[in-house]
C-alpha positions as CSV (number, residue, x, y, z in Angstrom):
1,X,24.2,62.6,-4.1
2,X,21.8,60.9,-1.8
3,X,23.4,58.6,0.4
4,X,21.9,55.8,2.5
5,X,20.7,56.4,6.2
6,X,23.8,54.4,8.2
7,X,21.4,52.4,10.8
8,X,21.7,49.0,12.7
9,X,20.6,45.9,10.3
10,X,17.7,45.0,13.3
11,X,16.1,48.5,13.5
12,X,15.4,50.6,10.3
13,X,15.1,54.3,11.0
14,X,11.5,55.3,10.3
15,X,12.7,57.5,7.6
16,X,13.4,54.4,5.9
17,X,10.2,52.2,6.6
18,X,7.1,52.6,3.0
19,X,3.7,53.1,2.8
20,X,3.5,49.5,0.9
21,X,4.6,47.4,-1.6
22,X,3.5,49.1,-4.7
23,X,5.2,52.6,-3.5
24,X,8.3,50.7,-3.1
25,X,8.4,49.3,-6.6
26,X,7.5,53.1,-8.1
27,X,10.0,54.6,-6.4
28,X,12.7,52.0,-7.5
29,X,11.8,52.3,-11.2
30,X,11.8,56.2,-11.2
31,X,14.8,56.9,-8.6
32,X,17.0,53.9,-9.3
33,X,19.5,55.8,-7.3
34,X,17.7,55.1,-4.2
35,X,16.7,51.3,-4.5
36,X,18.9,50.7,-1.2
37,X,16.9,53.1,0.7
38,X,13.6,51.8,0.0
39,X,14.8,48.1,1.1
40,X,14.4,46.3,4.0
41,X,18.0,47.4,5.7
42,X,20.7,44.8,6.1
43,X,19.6,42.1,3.3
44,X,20.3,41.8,-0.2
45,X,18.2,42.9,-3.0
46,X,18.0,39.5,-4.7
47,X,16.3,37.7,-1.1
48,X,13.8,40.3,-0.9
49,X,13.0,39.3,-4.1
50,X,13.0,35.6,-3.5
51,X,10.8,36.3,-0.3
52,X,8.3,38.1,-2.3
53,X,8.4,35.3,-4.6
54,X,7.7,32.6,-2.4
55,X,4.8,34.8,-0.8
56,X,3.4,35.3,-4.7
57,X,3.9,31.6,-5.1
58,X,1.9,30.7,-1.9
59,X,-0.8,33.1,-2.9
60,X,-1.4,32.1,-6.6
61,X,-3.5,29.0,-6.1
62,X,-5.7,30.7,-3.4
63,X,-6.2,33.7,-6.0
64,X,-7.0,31.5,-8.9
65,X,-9.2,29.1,-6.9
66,X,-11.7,32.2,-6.1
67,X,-11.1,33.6,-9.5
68,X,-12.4,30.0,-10.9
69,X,-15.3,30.0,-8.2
70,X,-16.6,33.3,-9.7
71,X,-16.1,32.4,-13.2
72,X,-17.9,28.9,-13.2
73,X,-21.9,28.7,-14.0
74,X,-24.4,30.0,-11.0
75,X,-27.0,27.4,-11.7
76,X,-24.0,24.5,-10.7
77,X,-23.7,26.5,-7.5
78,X,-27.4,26.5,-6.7
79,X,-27.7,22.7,-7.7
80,X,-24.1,22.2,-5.3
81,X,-26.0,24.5,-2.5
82,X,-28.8,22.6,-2.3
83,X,-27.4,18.8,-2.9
84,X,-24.0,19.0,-2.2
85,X,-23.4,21.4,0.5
86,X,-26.1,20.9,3.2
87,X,-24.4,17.1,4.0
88,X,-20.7,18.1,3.5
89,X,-21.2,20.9,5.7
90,X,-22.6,19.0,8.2
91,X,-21.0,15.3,8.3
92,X,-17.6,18.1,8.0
93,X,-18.6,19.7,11.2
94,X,-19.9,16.6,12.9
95,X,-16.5,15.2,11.9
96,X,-14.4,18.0,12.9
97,X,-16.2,18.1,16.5
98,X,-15.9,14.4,17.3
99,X,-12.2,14.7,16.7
100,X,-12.2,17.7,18.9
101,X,-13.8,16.1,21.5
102,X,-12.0,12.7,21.3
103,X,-8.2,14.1,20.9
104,X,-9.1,16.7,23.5
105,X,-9.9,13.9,26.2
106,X,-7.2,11.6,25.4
107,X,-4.5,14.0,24.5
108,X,-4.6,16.1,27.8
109,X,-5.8,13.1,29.8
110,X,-2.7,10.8,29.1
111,X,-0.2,14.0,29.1
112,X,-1.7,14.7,32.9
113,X,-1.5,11.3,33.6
114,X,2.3,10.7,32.8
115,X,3.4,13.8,33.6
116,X,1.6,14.3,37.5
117,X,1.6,10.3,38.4
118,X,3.6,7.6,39.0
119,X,2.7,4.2,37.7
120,X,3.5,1.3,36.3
121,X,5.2,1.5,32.7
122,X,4.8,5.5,33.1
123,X,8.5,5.7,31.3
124,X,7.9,3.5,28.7
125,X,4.4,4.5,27.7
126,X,5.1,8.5,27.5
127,X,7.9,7.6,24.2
128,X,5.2,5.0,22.9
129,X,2.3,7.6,22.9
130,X,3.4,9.8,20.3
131,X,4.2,6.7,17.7
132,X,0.9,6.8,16.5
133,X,1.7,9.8,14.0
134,X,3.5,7.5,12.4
135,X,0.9,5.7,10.7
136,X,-1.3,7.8,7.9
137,X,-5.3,8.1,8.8
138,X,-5.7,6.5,5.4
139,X,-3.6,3.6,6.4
140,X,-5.4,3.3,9.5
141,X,-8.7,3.2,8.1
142,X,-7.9,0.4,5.6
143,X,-6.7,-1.5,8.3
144,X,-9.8,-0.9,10.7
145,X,-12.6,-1.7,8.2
146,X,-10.1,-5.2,7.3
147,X,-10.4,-5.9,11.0
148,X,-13.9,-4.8,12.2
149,X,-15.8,-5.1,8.6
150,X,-18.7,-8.2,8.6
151,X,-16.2,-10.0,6.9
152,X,-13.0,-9.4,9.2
153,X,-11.7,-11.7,11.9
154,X,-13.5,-9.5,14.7
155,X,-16.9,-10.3,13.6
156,X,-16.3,-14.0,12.5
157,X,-15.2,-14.5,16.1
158,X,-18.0,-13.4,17.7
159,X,-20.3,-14.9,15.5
160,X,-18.5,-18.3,15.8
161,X,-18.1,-17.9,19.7
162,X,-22.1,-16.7,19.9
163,X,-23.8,-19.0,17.0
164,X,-25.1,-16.4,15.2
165,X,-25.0,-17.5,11.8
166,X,-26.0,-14.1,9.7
167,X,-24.6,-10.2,10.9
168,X,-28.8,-9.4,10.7
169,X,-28.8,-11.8,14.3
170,X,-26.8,-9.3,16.1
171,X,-25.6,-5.7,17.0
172,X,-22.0,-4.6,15.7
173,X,-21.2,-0.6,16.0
174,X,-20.2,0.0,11.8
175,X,-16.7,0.6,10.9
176,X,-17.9,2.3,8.1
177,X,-19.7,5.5,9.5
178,X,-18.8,9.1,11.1
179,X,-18.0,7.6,14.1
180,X,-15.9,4.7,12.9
181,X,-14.1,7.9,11.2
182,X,-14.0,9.7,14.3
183,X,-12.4,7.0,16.0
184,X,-9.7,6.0,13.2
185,X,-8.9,10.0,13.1
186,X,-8.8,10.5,16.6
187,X,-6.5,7.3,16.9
188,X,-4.0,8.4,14.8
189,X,-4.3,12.7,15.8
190,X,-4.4,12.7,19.4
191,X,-0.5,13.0,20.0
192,X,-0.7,16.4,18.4
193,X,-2.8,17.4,21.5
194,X,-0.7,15.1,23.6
195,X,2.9,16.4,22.5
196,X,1.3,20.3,23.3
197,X,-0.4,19.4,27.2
198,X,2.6,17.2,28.0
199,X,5.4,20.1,26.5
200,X,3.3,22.8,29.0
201,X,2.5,20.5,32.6
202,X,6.5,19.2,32.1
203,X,6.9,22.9,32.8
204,X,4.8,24.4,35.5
205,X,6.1,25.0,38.6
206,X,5.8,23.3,41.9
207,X,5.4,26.1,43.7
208,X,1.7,26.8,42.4
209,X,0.7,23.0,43.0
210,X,1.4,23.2,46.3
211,X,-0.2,26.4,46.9
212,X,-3.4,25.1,45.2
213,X,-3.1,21.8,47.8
214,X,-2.4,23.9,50.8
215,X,-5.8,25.9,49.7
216,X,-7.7,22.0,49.6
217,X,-7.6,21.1,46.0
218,X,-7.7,17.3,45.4
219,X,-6.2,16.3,42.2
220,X,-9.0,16.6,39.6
221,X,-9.4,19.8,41.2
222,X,-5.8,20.8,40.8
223,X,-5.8,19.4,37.4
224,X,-9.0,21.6,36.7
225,X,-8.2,25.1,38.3
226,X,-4.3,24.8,37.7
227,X,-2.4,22.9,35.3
228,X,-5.2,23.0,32.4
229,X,-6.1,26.5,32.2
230,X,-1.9,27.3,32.2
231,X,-1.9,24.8,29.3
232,X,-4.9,26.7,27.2
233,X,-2.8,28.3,24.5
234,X,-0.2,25.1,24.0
235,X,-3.7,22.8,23.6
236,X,-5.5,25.3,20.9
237,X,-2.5,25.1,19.1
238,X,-2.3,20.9,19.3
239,X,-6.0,20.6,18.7
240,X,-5.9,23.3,15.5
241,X,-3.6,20.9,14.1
242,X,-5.5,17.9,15.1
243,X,-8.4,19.6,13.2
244,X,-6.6,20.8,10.0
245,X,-4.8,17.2,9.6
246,X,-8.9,15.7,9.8
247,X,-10.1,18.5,7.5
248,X,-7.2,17.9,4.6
249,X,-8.1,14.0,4.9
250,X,-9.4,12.2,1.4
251,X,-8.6,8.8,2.0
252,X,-10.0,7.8,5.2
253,X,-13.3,9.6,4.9
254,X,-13.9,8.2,1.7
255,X,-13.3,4.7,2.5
256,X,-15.5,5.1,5.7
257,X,-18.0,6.6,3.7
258,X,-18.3,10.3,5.0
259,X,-18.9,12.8,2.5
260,X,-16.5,15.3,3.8
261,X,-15.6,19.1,2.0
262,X,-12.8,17.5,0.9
263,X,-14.4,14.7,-0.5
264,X,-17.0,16.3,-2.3
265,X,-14.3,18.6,-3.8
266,X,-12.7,15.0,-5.1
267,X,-16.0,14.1,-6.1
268,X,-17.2,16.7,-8.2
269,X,-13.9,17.6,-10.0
270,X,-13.3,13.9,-11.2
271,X,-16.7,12.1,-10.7
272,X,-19.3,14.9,-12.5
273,X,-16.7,16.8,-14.6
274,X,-17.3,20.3,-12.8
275,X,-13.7,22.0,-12.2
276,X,-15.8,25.2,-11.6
277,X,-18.4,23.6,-9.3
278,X,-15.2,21.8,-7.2
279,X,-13.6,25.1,-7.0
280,X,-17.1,26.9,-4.9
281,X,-16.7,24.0,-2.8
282,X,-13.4,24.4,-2.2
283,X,-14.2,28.5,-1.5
284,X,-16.6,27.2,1.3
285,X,-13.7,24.7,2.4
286,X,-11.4,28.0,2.9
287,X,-13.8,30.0,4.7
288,X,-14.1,26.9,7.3
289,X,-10.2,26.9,7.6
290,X,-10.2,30.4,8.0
291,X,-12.7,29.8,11.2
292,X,-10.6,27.2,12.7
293,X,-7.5,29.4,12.6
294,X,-9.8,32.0,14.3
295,X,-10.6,29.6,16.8
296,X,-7.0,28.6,17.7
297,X,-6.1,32.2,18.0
298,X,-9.0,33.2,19.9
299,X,-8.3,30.3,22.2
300,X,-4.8,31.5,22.8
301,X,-5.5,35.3,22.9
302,X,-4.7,37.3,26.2
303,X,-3.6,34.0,27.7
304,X,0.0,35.1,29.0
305,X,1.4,33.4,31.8
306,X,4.8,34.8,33.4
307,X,6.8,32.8,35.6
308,X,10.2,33.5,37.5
309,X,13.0,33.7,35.0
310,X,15.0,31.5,37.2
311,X,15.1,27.9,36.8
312,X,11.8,27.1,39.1
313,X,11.2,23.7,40.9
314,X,9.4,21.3,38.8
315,X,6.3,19.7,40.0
316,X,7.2,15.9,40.7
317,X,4.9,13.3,39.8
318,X,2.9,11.7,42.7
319,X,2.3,8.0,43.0
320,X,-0.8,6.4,42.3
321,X,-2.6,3.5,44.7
322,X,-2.3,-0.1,43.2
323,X,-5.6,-0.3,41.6
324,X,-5.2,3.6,40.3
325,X,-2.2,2.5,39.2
326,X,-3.2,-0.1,36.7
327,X,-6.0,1.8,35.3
328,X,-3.4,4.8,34.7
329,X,-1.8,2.6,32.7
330,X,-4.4,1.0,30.7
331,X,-5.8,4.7,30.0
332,X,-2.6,5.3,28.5
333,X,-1.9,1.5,26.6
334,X,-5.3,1.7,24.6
335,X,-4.2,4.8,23.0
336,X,-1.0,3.1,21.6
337,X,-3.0,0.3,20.8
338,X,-5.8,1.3,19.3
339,X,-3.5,4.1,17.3
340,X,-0.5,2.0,16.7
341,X,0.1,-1.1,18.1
342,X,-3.3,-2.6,16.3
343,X,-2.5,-0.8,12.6
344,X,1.6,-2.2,12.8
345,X,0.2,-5.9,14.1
346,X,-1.7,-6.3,11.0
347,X,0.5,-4.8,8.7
348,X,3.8,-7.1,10.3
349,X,0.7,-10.1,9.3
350,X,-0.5,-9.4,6.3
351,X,3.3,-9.2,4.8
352,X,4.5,-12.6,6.8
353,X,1.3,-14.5,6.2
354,X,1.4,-14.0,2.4
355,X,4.6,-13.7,1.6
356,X,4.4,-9.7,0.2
357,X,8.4,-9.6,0.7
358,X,8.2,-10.6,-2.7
359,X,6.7,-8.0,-4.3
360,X,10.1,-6.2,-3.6
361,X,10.8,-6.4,-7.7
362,X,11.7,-4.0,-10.2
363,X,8.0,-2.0,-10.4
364,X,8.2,-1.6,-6.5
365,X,11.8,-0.4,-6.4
366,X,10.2,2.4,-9.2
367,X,7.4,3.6,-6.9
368,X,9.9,3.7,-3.8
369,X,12.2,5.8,-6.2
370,X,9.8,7.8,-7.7
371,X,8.7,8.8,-3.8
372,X,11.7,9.2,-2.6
373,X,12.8,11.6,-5.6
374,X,9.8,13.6,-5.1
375,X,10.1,13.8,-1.1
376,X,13.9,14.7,-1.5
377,X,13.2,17.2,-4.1
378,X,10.3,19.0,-2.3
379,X,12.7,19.2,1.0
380,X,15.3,20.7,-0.6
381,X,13.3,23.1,-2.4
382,X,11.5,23.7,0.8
383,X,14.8,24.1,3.2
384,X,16.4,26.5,0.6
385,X,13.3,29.3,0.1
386,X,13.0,28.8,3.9
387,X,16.3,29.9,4.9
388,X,16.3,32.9,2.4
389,X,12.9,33.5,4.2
390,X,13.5,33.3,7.6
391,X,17.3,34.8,7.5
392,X,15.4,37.8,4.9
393,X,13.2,38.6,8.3
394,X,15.7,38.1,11.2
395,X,18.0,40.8,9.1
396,X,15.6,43.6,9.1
397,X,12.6,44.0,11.4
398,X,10.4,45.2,8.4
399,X,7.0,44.9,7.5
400,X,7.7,43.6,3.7
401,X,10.1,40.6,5.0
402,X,7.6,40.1,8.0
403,X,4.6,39.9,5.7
404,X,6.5,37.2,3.3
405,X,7.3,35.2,6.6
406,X,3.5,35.1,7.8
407,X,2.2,34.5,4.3
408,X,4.8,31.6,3.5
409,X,3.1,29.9,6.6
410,X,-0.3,29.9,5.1
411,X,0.4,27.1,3.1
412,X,0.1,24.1,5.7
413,X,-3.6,25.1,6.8
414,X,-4.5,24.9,3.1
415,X,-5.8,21.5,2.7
416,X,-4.2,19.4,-0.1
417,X,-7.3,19.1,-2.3
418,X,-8.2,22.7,-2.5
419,X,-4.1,23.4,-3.0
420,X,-4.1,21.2,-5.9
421,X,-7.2,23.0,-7.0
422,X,-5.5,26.0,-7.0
423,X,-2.4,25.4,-8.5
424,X,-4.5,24.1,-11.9
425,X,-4.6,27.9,-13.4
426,X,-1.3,29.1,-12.5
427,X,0.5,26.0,-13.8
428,X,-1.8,26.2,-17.0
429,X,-0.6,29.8,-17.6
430,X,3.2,29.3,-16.7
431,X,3.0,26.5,-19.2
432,X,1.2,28.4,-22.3
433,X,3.5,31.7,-21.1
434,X,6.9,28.9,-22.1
435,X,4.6,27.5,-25.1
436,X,4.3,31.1,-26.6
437,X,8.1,32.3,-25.7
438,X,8.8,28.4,-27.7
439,X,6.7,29.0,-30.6
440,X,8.5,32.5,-31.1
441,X,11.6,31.3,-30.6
442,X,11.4,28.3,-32.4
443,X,7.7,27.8,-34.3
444,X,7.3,24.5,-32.7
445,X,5.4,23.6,-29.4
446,X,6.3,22.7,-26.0
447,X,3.2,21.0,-24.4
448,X,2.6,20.7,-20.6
449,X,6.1,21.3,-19.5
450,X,4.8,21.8,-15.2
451,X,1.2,20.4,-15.1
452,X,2.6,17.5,-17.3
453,X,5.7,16.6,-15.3
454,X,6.1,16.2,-11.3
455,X,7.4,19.8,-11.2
456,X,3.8,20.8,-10.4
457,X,3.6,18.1,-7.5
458,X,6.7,19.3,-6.1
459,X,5.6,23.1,-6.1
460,X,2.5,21.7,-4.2
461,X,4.5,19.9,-1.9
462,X,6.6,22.6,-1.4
463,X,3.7,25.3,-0.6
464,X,2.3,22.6,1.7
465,X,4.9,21.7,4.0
466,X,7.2,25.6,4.0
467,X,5.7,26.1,6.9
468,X,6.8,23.4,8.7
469,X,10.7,24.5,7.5
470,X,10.1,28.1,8.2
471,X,9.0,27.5,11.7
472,X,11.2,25.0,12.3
473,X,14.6,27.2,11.5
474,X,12.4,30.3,12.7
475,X,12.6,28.7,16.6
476,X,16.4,27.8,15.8
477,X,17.6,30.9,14.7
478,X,15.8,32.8,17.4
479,X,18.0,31.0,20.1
480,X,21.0,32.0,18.2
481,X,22.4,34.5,20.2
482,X,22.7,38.4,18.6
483,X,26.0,38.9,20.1
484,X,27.7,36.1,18.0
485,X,25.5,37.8,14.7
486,X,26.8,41.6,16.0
487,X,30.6,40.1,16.3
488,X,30.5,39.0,12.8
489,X,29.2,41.7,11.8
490,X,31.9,44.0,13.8
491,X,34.6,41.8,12.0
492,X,33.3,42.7,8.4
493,X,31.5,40.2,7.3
494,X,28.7,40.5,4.4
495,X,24.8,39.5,4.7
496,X,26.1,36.5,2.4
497,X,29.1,35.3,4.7
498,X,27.0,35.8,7.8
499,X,24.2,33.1,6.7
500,X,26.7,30.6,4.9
501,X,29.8,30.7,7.9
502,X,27.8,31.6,11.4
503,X,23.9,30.9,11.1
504,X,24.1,27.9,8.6
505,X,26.4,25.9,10.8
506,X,24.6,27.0,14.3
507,X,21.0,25.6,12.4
508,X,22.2,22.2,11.5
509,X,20.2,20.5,14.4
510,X,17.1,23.0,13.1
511,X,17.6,22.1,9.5
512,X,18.4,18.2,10.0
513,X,14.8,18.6,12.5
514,X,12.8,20.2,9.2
515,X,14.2,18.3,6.3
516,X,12.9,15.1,8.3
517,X,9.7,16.4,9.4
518,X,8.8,17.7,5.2
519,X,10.5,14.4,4.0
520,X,8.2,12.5,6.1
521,X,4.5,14.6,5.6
522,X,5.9,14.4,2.1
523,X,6.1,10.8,1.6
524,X,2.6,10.5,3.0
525,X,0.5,13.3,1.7
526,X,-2.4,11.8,-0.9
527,X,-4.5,14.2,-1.7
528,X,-2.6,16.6,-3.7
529,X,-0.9,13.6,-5.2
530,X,-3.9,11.8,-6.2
531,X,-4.9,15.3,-8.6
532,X,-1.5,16.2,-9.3
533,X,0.2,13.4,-10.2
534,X,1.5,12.8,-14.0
535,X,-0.1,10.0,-15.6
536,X,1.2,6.5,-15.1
537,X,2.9,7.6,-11.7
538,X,2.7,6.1,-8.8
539,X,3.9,6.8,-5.3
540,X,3.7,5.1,-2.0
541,X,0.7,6.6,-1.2
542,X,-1.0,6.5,-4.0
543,X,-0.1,2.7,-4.7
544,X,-1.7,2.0,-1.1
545,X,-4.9,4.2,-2.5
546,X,-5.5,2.2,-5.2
547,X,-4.8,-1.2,-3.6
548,X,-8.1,-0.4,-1.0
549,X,-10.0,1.3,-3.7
550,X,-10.1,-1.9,-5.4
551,X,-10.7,-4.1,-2.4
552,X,-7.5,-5.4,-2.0
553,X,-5.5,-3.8,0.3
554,X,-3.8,-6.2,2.0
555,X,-2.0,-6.2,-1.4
556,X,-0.5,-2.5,-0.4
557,X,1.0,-4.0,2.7
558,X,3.8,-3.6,1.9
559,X,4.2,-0.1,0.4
560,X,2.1,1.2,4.0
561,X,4.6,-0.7,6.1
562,X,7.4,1.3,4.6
563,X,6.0,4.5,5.0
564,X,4.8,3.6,8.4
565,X,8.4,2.6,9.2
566,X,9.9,6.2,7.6
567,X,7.8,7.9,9.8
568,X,8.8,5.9,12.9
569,X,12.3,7.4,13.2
570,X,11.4,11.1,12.9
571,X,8.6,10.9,15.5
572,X,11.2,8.9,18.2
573,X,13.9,11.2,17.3
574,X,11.1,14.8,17.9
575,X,10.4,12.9,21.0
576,X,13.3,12.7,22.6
577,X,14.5,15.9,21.7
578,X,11.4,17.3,23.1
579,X,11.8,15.4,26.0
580,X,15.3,16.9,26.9
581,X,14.0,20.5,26.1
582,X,11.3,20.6,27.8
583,X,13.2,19.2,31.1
584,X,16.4,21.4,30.1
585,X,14.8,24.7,29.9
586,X,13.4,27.3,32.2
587,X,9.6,27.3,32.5
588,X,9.8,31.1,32.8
C-alpha cells in the first residue's frame, strides 16, 4: 500500500506538490487511496475545500459580469461607446487624479510635519488627523452642498455682508462640480495616505538624517532626497486605497453631479433598463481597477530598503520658529476641519436645532436593527472563512492554499456597484438550482430564496470586506512565533486543536482589530446596498440616501451622526495601536 510521504507541515516535498487544480481533482476521483498525498500537507481535507470555496465564491460575480458583457446586444455597446463612455472615462480619470494629487500633498505633508517638527498642538493634532475616515464621502458631500450651495448659510453671508442681492452679482467656486468632488473626496481620503507616510518617517533612522545634514541638506531637501523616497512603497499603498475608496463612490459623485463609471453603471442598470449595457460598463470599470493595482505595485516594485536589525535611533522631531510654528499647525488643523470638524459641526446642529432626537421611534430602532443584523452577520461570516483561509495557507506553503489566499483578497478592489452587478447571475441560478431540487421534491415553488432575502447582501458584504479580515489576521498570525506552533505540534496535537487552543487565543487582538474594521465599512457601504437590498428595506445608509435624494437631508441627520459616531471608535482605537507599533518596533 502507498503510504504518505512523512514531511514537515511548512515544506511539502516536491514529490508531493501538482501540476494544478484539475490534475488534483482526477487523481482523487480515480486513486481515492491517495487523496492525502495530492493535498496541501498538514491541513484538513474539508478547509481545502472551504478555501476553494471562498476563492469560487469571490470569482463568480467577476465571471458572470463578463459573461453578461458578451451576451448583451452590440449596438447598446456602440450607442454606450459613443455617449456614455467618452465622459465617464474622463470626469473618472479627472476625478481619480485630483484625488491623487490632493491626498498626496496633504497626506505626506501633514505626516512630515508631525512627525520631523515640533509645534504647537503637534500631539493633539496627529490622533485628530486620522478622524476624518470616520465620516462617509456621501455624508460629507450632503453636508458640503447644505453649507456652500446658493442657498446655504455660506453664501447668504456673503451676499448679506457684500449687498449683492442675486448669486448672478458675484463669483462663488460651485459645490456642485469635479472639483467640489475632488475636495469632499480628498477631505474625507487623505488619512489613508497620512496613516502610510506617518507609519514609514516614525521609523527611519536618525543616523541617515544626519548624514544627509552633515552633507548640506536643508529640510525640504532632506525631506525630498531622504525621508520620501524611503516612504515610496508605504505611500503607493495609502494612495491605491485612496483611489479605489473614490472609484467605488455612488453617492457623492452623484449628488455633486459627476458622471463617474460608477455612476453610469447606476444609471443605466436602473435609469434606461439595460442590465447588459451596465454590465460593459462595469467590464471597462474592471479594466481601470486592474490599472490602478498595476500602478501601486509598479510604484512599490524593487523598492527594498534594509536597515540594521537592531533597534536603531529614531530621528527626533526638530522645533520650528514661532511664526513656522503656527503655520505648521494651521496646515495640519484645516485638514481636520475641513474633513471632520466641519461635517460633525453641522450634523451636532442640524439634530439640536430641530429637535431630530425624536425621530428615535419604533421605524428608526428597525433600520438601526436591520444594519446592525446585517453588519454583524457579514463579520461573522467574514472572520470565520478568513481564519479557515489564512490558517489553510500558514499550514502548508502550497500553491493551491496560496492561490485561495491571493484570490480572497480580490474582493475589496472590486467596487461595490460592479460587485453587486456580478452577483445578479450567480444568485439567480443558486436560486432556480433550490427551485428545481423544491419542485421535485415537493411540486411546489420556492421563489427568490438569496436575491429575495438579505442573504445576497451579506454574501456581497462578505466578498467586499474578506480582505480586510484575511489581512488583518494574516499580519497577526505571522508574528506568532513557529516555535510555540512546532511545540504543539511535538506534544500531539491535531490541525483542529492547533487553531482552536494556540492560534485562536494568540489572534484575539487580530480578530477583535478585523471584526471592527468589516463591522464598520459594513455599516457604511451604499452602493452594493442600494442594488441589493430586498424591497422595503432600509439601512443607515440607505435611509441617509434617500433623505438627500429627495432634498431633505437634514432629515437623515440623525441616521449619519450614528454611523459617523460607530466609525469614531474603531479609527481612535487603529490609531493608537498604530501609534505604539510603530514606536515599539524595530525599523529594520
Amino acid at each position: 500500500m502507498h503510504r504518505p510521504i512523512e514531511t514537515s507541515p511548512r515544506a511539502p516535498g516536491r514529490g508531493e506538490r501538482v501540476s494544478g487544480v484539475a490534475h488534483m481533482i482526477s487523481t482523487a476521483l480515480t486513486r481515492p487511496r491517495i487523496w492525502r498525498t495530492t493535498l496541501p500537507r498538514g491541513v484538513p481535507a474539508w478547509a481545502v475545500a472551504v478555501a476553494v470555496a471562498v476563492a469560487g465564491l469571490v470569482v463568480a460575480p467577476l465571471v458572470s459580469l463578463v459573461l453578461t458583457a458578451l451576451s448583451a446586444d452590440l449596438s447598446g455597446w456602440a450607442r454606450l461607446a459613443a455617449d456614455v463612455l467618452p465622459v465617464a472615462l474622463m470626469e473618472t480619470a479627472s476625478l481619480l487624479l485630483g484625488v491623487a494629487v490632493v491626498t498626496g500633498v496633504v497626506g505626506i505633508g501633514t505626516a512630515w510635519l508631525v512627525t520631523a517638527h515640533c509645534f504647537p498642538g503637534r500631539r493633539v493634532l496627529a490622533w485628530l488627523l486620522p478622524l476624518p475616515l470616520a465620516v462617509p464621502a456621501y455624508i460629507t458631500a450632503y453636508i458640503y452642498v447644505e453649507i456652500f450651495d446658493a442657498a446655504g448659510p455660506v453664501q447668504m453671508a456673503l451676499r448679506g455682508w457684500l449687498g449683492f442681492r442675486s448669486r448672478g452679482e458675484y463669483w462663488f467656486p460651485e459645490i456642485r462640480s469635479l472639483g467640489g468632488c475632488i475636495l469632499v473626496m480628498s477631505a474625507v481620503l487623505y488619512p489613508y495616505v497620512y496613516l502610510s507616510a506617518r507609519a514609514m518617517f516614525l521609523t527611519q533612522s536618525a543616523c541617515m538624517m544626519e548624514v544627509a545634514r552633515t552633507l548640506g541638506a536643508g529640510r525640504f531637501e532632506l525631506f525630498r532626497t531622504v525621508a520620501l523616497p524611503l516612504a515610496r512603497p508605504a505611500l503607493a499603498v495609502g494612495l491605491s486605497l485612496a483611489l479605489l475608496e473614490a472609484l467605488n463612490d455612488i453617492g457623492a459623485s452623484e449628488y455633486l453631479g459627476v458622471r463617474t463609471l460608477t455612476v453610469s453603471i447606476y444609471t443605466t442598470w436602473l435609469n434606461r433598463g439595460s442590465l447588459g449595457g451596465a454590465a460593459q460598463i462595469a467590464c471597462v470599470m474592471l479594466v481601470v481597477v486592474l490599472g490602478l493595482i498595476w500602478l501601486e505595485r509598479h510604484g512599490r516594485a524593487d523598492r527594498r530598503y534594509g536597515l540594521s536589525t537592531r533597534r536603531p535611533r529614531v530621528a527626533q522631531p526638530t522645533p520650528l520658529t514661532p511664526g513656522g510654528g503656527l503655520l505648521a499647525a494651521l496646515a495640519c488643523a484645516i485638514p481636520v476641519a475641513l474633513g471632520f470638524g466641519l461635517p460633525f459641526g453641522f450634523l451636532v446642529r442640524e439634530i439640536m436645532s430641530r429637535g431630530l432626537v425624536a425621530q428615535i421611534d419604533a421605524a428608526f430602532l428597525r433600520h438601526l436593527g436591520t444594519t446592525v443584523g446585517l453588519a454583524f452577520a457579514a463579520t461573522l461570516a467574514a472572520l470565520a472563512l478568513a481564519v479557515v483561509v489564512v490558517t489553510a495557507a500558514r499550514f502548508a506553503r502550497h500553491r493551491l492554499t496560496e492561490a485561495t489566499r491571493a484570490i480572497a483578497g480580490v474582493g475589496y478592489a472590486v467596487p461595490g456597484t460592479v460587485l453587486a452587478l456580478g452577483l445578479l447571475g450567480p444568485l439567480v441560478t443558486f436560486d432556480e438550482g433550490l427551485n428545481a431540487v423544491w419542485r421535485w421534491a415537493t411540486g411546489g415553488r420556492l421563489g427568490l430564496v438569496v436575491m429575495g432575502s438579505a442573504a445576497g447582501l451579506v454574501i456581497a458584504y462578505v466578498i467586499r470586506f474578506l480582505p480586510i479580515a484575511t489581512g488583518s489576521l494574516g499580519a497577526g498570525l505571522d508574528r506568532v512565533s513557529a516555535g510555540i506552533e512546532d511545540a504543539a505540534r511535538t506534544l500531539g496535537a491535531r490541525p483542529r486543536e492547533l487553531v482552536m487552543r494556540v492560534q485562536l487565543p494568540l489572534l484575539r487582538p487580530a480578530l477583535a482589530s478585523a471584526g471592527l474594521l468589516v463591522f464598520v465599512d459594513t455599516l457604511k457601504e451604499l452602493p452594493a446596498t442600494l442594488l441589493l437590498r430586498p424591497l422595503n428595506v432600509e439601512t443607515l445608509a440607505t435611509l441617509v440616501y434617500g433623505h438627500a435624494s429627495r432634498g431633505a437631508f437634514e432629515d437623515g441627520a440623525l441616521a449619519a451622526m450614528v454611523i459617523v459616531l460607530v466609525g469614531l471608535w474603531p479609527v481612535m482605537r487603529l490609531t493608537r495601536g498604530a501609534e505604539a507599533r510603530m514606536r515599539a518596533a524595530p525599523a529594520g
